[in-house]
C-alpha positions as CSV (number, residue, x, y, z in Angstrom):
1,X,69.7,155.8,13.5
2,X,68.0,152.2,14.5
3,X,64.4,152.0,13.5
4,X,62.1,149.1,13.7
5,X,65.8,146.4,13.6
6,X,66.6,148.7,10.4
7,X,69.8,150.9,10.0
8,X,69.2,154.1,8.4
9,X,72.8,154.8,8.6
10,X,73.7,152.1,5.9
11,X,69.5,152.3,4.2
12,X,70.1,153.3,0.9
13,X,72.8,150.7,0.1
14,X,71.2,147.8,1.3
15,X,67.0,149.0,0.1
16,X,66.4,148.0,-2.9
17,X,67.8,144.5,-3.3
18,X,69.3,143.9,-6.3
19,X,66.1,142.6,-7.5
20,X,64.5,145.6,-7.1
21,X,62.6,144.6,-3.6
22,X,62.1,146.9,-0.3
23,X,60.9,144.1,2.5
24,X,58.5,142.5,0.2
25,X,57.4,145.7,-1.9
26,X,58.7,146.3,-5.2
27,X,60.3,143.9,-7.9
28,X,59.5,143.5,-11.6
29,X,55.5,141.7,-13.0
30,X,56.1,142.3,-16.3
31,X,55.5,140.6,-19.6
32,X,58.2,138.7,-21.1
33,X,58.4,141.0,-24.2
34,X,59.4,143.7,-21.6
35,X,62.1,142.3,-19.3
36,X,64.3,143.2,-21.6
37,X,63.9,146.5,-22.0
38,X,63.4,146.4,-18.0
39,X,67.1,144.7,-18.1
40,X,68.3,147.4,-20.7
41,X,67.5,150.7,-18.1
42,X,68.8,148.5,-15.3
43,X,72.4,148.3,-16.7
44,X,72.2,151.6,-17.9
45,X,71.3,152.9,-15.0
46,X,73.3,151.2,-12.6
47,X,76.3,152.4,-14.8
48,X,75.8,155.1,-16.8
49,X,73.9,157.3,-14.5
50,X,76.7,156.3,-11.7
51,X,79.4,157.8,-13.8
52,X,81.4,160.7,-12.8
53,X,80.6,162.1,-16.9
54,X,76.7,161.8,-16.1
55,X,76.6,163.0,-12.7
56,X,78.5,166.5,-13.4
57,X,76.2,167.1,-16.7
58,X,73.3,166.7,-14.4
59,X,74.6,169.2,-11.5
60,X,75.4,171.3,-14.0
61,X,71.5,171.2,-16.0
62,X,70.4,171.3,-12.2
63,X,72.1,174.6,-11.8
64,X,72.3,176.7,-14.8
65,X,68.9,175.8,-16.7
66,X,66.7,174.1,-13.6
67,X,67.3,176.7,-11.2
68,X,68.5,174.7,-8.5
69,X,68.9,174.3,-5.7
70,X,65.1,176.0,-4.9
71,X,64.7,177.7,-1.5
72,X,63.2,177.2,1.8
73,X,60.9,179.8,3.0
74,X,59.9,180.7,6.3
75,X,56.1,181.0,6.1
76,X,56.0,183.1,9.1
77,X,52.0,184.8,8.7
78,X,50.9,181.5,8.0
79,X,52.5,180.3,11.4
80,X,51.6,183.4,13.6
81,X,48.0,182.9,12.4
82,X,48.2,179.3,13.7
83,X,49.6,181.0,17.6
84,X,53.1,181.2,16.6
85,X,54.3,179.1,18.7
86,X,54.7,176.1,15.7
87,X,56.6,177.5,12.9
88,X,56.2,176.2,9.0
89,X,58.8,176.4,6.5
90,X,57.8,175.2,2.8
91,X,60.6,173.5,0.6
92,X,60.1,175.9,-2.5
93,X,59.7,172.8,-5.4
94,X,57.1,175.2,-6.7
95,X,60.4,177.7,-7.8
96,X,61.6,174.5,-9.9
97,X,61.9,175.4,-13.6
98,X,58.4,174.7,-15.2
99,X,56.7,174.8,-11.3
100,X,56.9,171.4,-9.8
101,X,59.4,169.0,-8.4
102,X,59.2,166.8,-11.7
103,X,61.9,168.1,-13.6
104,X,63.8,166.9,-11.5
105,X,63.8,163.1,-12.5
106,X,63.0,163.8,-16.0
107,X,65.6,165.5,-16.6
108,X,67.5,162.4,-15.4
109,X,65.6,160.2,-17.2
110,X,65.5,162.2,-20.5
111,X,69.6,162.5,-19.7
112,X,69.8,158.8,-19.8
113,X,67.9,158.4,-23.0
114,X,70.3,160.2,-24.4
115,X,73.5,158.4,-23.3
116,X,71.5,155.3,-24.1
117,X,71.0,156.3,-28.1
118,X,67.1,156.3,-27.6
119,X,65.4,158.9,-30.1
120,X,61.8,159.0,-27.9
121,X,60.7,159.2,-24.7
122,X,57.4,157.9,-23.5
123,X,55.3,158.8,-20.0
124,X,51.9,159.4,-18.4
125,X,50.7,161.7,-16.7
126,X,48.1,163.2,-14.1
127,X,47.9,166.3,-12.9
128,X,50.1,167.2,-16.2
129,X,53.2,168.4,-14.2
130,X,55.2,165.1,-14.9
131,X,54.1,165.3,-18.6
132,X,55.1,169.2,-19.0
133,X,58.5,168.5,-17.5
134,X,59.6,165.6,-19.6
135,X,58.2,167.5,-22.7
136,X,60.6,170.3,-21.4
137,X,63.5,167.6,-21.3
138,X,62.8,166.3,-24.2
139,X,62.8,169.6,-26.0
140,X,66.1,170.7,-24.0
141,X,67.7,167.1,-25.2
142,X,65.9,167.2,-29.2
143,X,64.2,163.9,-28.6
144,X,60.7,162.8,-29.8
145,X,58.3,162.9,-27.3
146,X,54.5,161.1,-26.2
147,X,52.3,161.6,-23.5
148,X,49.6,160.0,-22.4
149,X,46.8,161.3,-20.2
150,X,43.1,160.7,-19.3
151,X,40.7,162.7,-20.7
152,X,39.2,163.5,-17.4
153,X,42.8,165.0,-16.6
154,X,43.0,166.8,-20.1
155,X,39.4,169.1,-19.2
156,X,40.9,169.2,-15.6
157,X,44.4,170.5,-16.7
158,X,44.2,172.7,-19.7
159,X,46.9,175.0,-19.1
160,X,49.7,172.3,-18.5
161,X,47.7,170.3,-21.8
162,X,48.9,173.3,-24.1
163,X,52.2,173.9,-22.3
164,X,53.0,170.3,-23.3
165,X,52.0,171.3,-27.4
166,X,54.0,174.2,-27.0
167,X,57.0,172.4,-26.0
168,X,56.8,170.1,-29.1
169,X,55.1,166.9,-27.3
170,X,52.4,164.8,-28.5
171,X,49.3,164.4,-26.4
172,X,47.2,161.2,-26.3
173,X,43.8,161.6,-25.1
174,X,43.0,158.1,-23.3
175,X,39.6,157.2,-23.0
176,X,39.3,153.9,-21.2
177,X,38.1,152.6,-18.0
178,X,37.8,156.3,-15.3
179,X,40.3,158.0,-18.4
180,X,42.6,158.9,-15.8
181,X,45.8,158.4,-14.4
182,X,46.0,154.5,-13.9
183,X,44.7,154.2,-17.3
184,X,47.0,156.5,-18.5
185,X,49.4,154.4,-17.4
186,X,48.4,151.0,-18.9
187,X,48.3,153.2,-22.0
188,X,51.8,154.2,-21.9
189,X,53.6,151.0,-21.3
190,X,51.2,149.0,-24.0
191,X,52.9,151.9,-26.4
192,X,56.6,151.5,-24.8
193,X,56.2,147.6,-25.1
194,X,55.7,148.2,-29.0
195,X,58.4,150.1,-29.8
196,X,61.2,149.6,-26.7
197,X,64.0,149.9,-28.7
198,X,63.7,153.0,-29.8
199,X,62.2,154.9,-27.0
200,X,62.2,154.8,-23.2
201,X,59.6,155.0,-20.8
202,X,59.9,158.0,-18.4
203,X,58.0,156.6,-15.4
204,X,56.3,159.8,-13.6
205,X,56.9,158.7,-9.6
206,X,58.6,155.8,-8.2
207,X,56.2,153.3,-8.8
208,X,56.4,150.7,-11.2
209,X,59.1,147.8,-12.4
210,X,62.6,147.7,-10.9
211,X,64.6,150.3,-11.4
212,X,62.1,153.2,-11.9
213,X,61.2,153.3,-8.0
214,X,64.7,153.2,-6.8
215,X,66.0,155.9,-9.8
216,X,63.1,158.6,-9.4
217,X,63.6,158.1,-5.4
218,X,67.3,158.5,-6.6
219,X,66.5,161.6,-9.0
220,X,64.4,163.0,-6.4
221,X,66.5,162.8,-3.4
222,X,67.9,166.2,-4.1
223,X,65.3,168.0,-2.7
224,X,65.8,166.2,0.6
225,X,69.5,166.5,0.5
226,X,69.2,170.6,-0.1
227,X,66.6,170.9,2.6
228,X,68.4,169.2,5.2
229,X,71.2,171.7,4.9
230,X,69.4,174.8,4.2
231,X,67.0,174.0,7.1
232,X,69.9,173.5,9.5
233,X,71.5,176.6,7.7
234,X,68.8,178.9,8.4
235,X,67.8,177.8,11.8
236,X,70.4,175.9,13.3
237,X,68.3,172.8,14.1
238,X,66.4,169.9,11.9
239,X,62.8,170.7,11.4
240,X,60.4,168.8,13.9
241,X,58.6,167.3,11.4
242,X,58.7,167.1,7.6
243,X,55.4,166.6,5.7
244,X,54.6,165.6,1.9
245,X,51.8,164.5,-0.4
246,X,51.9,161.2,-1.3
247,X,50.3,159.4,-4.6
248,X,52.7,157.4,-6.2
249,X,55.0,159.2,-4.0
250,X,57.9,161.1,-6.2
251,X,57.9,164.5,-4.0
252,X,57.6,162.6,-1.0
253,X,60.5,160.3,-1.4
254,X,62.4,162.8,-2.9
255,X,62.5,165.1,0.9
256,X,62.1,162.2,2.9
257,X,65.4,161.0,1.6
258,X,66.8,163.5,3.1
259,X,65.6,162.8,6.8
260,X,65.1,159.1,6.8
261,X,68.1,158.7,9.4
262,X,67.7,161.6,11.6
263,X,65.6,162.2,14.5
264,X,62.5,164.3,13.1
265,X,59.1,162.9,12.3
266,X,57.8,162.1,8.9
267,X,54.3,162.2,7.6
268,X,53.1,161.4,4.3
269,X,49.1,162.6,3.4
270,X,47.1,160.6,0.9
271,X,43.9,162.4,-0.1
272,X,40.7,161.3,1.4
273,X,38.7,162.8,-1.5
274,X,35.0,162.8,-0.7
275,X,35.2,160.4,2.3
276,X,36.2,156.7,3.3
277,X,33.6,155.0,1.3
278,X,35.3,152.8,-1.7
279,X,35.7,155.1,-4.9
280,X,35.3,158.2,-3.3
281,X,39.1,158.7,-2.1
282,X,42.7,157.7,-3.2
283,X,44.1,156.8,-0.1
284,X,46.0,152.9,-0.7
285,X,48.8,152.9,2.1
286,X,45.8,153.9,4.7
287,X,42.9,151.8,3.2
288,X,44.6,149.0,0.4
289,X,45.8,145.6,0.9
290,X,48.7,144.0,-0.8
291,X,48.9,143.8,-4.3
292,X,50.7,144.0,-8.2
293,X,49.5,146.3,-10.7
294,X,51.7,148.2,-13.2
295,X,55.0,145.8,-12.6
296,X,55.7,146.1,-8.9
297,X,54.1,144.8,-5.7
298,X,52.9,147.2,-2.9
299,X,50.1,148.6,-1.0
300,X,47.0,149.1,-3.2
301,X,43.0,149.9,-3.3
302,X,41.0,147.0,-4.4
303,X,37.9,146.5,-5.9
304,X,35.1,143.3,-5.1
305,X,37.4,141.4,-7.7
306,X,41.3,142.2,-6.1
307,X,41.3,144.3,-9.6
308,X,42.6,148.2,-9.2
309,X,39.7,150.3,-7.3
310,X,38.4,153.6,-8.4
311,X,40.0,156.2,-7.2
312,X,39.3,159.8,-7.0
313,X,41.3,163.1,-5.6
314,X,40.2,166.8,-6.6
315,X,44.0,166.2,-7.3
316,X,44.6,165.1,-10.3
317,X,48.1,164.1,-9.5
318,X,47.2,161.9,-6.7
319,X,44.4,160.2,-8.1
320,X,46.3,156.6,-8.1
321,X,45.2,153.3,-6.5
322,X,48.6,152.6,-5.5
323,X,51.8,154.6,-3.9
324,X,55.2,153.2,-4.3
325,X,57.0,150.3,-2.8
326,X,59.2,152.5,-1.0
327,X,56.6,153.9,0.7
328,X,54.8,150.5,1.7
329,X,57.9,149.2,3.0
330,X,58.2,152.4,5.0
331,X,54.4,152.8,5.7
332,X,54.3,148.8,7.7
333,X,58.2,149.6,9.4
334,X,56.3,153.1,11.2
335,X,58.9,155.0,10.1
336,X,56.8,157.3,8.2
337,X,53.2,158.0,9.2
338,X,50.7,158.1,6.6
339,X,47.6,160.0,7.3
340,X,44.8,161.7,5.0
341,X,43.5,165.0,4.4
342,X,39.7,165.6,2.1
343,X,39.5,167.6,-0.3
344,X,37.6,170.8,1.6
345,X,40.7,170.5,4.3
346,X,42.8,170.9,0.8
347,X,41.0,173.9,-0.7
348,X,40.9,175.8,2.2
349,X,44.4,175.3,2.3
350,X,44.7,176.0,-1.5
351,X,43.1,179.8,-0.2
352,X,45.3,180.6,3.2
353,X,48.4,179.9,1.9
354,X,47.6,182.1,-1.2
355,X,46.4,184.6,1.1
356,X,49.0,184.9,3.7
357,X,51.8,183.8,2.1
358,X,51.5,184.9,-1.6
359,X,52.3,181.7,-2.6
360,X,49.5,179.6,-4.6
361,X,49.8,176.0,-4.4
362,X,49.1,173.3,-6.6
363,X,46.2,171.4,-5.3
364,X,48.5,168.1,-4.5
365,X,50.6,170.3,-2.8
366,X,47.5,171.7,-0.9
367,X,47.4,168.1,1.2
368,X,50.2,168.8,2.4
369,X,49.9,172.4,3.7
370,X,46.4,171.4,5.1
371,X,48.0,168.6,6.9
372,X,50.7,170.9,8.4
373,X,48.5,173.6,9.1
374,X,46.7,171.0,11.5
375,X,49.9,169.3,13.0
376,X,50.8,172.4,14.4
377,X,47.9,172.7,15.8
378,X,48.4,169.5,18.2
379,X,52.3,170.6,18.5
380,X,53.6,172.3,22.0
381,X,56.6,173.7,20.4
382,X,58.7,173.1,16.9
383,X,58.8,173.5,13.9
384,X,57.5,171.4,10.5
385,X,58.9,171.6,7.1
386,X,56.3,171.2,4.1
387,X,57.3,170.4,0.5
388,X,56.1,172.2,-1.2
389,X,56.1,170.2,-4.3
390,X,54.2,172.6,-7.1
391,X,52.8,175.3,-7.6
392,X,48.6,176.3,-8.4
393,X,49.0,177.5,-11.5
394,X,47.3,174.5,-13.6
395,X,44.8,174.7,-11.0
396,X,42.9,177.9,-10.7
397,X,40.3,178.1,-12.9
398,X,39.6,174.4,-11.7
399,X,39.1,175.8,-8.5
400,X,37.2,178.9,-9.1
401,X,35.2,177.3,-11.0
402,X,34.5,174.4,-8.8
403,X,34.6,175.9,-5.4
404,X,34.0,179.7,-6.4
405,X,36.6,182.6,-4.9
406,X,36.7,182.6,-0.9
């Protein structure tokens, strides 16, 4: 398929550049002190995780201890209560081993450590998904292993804070600047930059310096790949549409993959937060401006100064003044629409979908219910497919005790 003068037929071999660009999104602003270690998972990567070895010890972790591949579930109350005549389908990431897409890259990553003799592995996290799957990884694989996370995040997520002890990691409260996710990140590469040669940095979406973008995307892309077939397995046609969250933009990337070169719309939701005002929302690729901040280029919320906005999402995972270069490049080509949803349109989404389908969300994932839940609405006839990228777990005694039981 043509799109906007690009070939989505040969996409993936020619996006990123071997610099690490997509368009003009992407590449590596880093210190000097880090290109090498930036150099280091490059070559690694690009060979190592390309060899036939690698890539049957990861279907095989994939199968027998991730659970894969997760299912694709017909939410059929949730779709006669919208008329019926639209029908919504959730990609089941939430059935992933530990209960979000995550594992799925850091297994990969923690994989690659391995091969590559490191003893640690280093990462940030948000909503505490990321950081409870690499601590699982890390256990599965015996290696050390630090996470970082804001200390707003740590009150927000207690249950995936103690999962994270429990599994042997290493929690470091950061207390800097909003003590959330972006600072969490400047945290965790100040640590990897000390101590790069004995540890790797687990990036937790595709954001930051050549390769992580293009290897989480890479990681990722399984859930696309098995929700193609299984959608066209159990209906007999590709879905309409296919709808994700998007903060840095792992889950997203990860099923759009999967689609990018067939005819079906795409729509990634950013979370409006309280409202459009500056500070009050997360929402870069609908409301940011060009711009560098944790090693690559792309699409990001500014403040007075150009420096990093504040952000803020009753999502703890998609709290992030930035989204990937991947999903700038696709965000200015049109061939993915990137739209909001607040946080009330998330909540109540948070309740239906727990209500009619049994099925409790996480609160990322909530965006992107509420978003289908009102494309439908404007649809004639069709179907959309939702990834469902975690489930709610973490998230319900943030929400009863915030927004009470409705």
């Amino acid at each position: 398929m043509v799109f906007n003068n690009i070939d989505f037929d040969t996409y993936f071999s020619r996006y990123p550049d071997k610099d690490g660009y997509f368009g003009r999104y992407g590449g590596v602003y880093i210190d000097d002190k880090l290109k090498a270690a930036m150099a280091e998972i490059t070559e690694a990567y690009f060979s190592i995780a390309q060899s036939r070895r690698f890539i049957a010890e990861l279907r095989r972790i994939r199968e027998e201890f991730q659970g894969r591949p997760t299912p694709v579930t017909h939410l059929e109350r949730l779709s006669n209560a919208l008329g019926g005549t639209i029908q919504l389908y959730a990609k089941r990431e939430d059935l992933n081993h530990t209960g979000a897409h995550k594992l799925n890259h850091c297994m990969g990553e923690a994989l690659l450590a391995k091969y590559m003799g490191k003893k640690k592995v280093i990462a940030e996290t948000g909503a505490g998904q990321h950081g409870v799957a690499l601590a699982t990884a890390a256990a599965y694989f015996g290696l050390e292993c630090d996470i970082y996370m804001g200390a707003v995040d740590i009150k927000k997520q207690a249950p995936n804070v103690a999962r994270m002890k429990i599994l042997g990691a290493r929690v470091i409260e950061v207390t800097d600047g909003l003590a959330t996710l972006k600072e969490a990140v400047d945290a965790a590469f100040e640590a990897y930059a000390r101590d790069y040669q004995n540890c790797i940095y687990c990036i937790g979406s595709v954001v930051g310096p050549h390769p992580f973008p293009t290897m989480v995307r890479d990681f990722q892309s399984v859930v696309g790949i098995e929700a193609r077939e299984q959608f066209v397995d159990m209906t007999g046609h590709l879905p309409d549409a296919v709808v994700a969250c998007v903060g840095g933009g792992s889950n997203s990337m990860g099923i759009f993959a999967g689609f990018l070169n067939d005819p079906v719309d795409i729509y990634g939701v950013e979370p409006l937060g309280r409202g459009r005002a500056l500070g009050d929302h997360a929402a870069s690729l609908n409301f940011g401006t060009e711009g560098v901040m944790h090693g690559f280029n792309s699409i990001m919320l500014k403040d007075a100064d150009g420096n990093p906005a504040p952000v803020y999402s009753v999502a703890s995972g998609l709290d992030y003044p930035s989204s990937g270069p991947e999903h700038a490049f696709l965000h200015d080509l049109g061939r993915v629409k990137y739209d909001v949803i607040d946080d009330e349109e998330t909540i109540d989404a948070f309740y239906t979908l727990s209500r009619l389908e049994g099925i409790i969300p996480a609160i990322e994932s909530a965006h992107a219910v509420a978003y289908g839940m009102k494309l439908a609405k404007t649809m004639d006839r069709g179907s959309v497919l939702i990834n469902l990228s975690g489930r709610g777990d973490k998230d319900m005694d943030y929400v009863i005790e915030h927004y009470g039981i409705r």
